[in-house]
N, C-alpha and C positions, 0 to 999 in steps of 0.2 A: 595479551593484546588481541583483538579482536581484529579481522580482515573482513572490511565491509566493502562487497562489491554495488555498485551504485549508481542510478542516475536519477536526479530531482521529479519522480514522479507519485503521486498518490503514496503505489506501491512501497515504492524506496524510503519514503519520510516516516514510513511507521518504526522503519527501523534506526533512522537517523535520531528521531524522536526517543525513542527506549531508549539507543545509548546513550544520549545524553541524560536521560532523567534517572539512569544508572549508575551514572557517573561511572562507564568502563572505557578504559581509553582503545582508541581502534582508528586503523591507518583507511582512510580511503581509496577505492581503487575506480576510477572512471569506469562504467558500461554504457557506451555512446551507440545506444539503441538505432539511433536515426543512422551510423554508422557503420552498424554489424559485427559489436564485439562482441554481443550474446553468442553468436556463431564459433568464435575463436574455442580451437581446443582444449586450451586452460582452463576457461571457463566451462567449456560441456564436461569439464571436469570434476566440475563445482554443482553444477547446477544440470541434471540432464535435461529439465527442460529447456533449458537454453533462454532462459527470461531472472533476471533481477529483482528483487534482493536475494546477495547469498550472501554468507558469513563464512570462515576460518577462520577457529578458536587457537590461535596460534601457539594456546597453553594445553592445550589437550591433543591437539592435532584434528580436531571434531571439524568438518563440516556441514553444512545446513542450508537449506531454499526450502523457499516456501514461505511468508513472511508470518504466517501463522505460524510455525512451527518456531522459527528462529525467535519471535516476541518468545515463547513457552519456555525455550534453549535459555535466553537470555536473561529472564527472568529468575529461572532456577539458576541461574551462573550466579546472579547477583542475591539474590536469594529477596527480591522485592519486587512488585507488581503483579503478583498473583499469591493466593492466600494456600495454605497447604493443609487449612479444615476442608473435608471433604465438599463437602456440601455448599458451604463458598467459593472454594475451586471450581465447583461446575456450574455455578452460576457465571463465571469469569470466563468459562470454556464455551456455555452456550451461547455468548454473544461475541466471542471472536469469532466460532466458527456462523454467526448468524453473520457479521460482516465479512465474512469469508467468500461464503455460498450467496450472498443477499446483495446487498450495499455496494460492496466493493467490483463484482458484475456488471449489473445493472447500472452502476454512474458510470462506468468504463466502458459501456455499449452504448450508452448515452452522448459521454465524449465524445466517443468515435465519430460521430452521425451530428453531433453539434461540429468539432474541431476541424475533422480532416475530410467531410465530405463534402466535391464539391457541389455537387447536384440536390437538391431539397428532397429528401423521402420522408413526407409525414408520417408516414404509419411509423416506420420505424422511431421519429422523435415523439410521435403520439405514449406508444409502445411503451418505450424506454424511461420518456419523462414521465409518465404517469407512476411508473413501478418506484421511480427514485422519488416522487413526490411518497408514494405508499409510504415506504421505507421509513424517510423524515418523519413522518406520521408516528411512526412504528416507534421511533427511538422516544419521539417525542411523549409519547402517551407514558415508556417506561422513564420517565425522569419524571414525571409528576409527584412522586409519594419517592424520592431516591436524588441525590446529588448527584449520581455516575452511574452507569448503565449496571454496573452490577454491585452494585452498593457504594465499597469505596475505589476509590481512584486505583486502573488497572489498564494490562495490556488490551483488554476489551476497550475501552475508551481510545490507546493510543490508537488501535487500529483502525477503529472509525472518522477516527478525528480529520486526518484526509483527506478523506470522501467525501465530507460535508464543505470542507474547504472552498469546492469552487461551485455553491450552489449558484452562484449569481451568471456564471459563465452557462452554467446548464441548466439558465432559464428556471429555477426558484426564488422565492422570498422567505428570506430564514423569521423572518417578523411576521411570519402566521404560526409559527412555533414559537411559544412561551417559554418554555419547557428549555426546547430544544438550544434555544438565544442562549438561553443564561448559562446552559452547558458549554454549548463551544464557546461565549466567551472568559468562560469562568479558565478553558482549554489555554486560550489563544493567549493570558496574561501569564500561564505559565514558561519564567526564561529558557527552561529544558526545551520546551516544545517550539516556540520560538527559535532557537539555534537550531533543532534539527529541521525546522521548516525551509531554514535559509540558506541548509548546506546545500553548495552546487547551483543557488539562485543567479549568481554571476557567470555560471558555464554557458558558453553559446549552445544555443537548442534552436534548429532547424527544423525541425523533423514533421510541422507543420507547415510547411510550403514546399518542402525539397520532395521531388517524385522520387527520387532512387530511396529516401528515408522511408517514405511511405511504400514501397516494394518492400523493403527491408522487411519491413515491420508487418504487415497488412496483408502481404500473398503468400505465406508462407504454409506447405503442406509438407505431405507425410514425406515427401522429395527431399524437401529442406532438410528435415530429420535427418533420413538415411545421410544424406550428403554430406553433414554437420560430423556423424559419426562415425565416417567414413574416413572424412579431415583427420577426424581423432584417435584412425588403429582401432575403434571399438567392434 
């Protein structure tokens, strides 16, 4: 059984996503971000950065954060989504970790500056939205001559998948990618991916209007650390 700690965001769906299309069964556990569960001991237990998704492999005793690493974990548990010829594995590994460092950034600073600011800074949405339009670009050019970013259908896909999600919220048009269209909806008809998109779509989420949410979330330095781990006897 799998222990997936969790709140309905980009980050968290890559992992909702996998298990489902792994078909591994796994308990869900709330991380009410807008909240401050990240901060709870338990969790800086799990996770020392103190940010969601984490996993506990409740058959091994393994823990994991990091949603890159945990797709990798998860994948080798189940022994599907990533191919174990070398050379097709690193095709698989160069574009998780391309949505790692790249994609999953850059729409996430993007967010931030569309969602929860309340004041207009162009530069920054100039910034931000030109990089993730780049990006689109980027995916889009490799699915030209390829069904799936790195051949066949992979945690490299689920982890993008997403990100691309709310290009309409972050001010793109997915119908100037050809490419890119028939990928995510070729994605989007998948039932695995569908069910992990939805888990948690019924949880109340505040975290966009509530000021203490966005403290939570937003101001947090090297303070917060110490103090987190402080809480926690470390």
């Amino acid at each position: 059984m799998i222990d997936l700690y969790y709140w309905p965001t980009p980050n968290g769906r890559k992992i909702s996503i996998m298990l489902e299309e792994c078909d591994l069964p796994y308990n869900t556990i709330p991380v009410r971000i807008g909240e401050g569960d990240q901060f709870k001991p338990e969790f800086l237990a799990i996770s020392p950065n103190n940010r969601m998704p984490a996993i506990v492999d409740t058959d091994t005793g393994i823990s994991v954060f990091e949603g890159g690493a945990i797709l990798m974990y998860l994948a080798e548990k189940s022994g599907r989504l990533m191919p174990t010829a070398k050379a097709a594995r690193y095709e698989v590994l160069q574009w998780l970790f391309w949505q790692a460092a790249g994609l999953g950034p850059m729409a996430g600073q993007l967010s931030h500056f569309v969602n929860y600011v309340d004041d207009e800074m162009q530069y920054a949405l100039d910034r931000y939205g030109n990089e993730y339009d780049r990006l689109l670009a980027v995916m889009d050019v490799r699915l030209r001559d390829r069904e799936f970013l790195a051949g066949d259908y992979s945690i490299a896909d689920i982890a993008s998948f997403p990100w691309v999600m709310p290009y309409k919220r972050l001010g793109n048009d997915l119908d100037r990618f050809n490419n890119l269209r028939r990928w995510f909806d070729t994605l989007k008809s998948r039932p695995a991916v569908r069910k992990g998109v939805d888990l948690g779509s019924d949880w109340t989420r505040a975290e966009q209007s509530d000021k203490k949410a966005k403290e939570l979330m937003f101001t947090q330095t090297a303070q917060t650390v110490f103090d987190a781990a402080d809480a926690a006897g470390k």
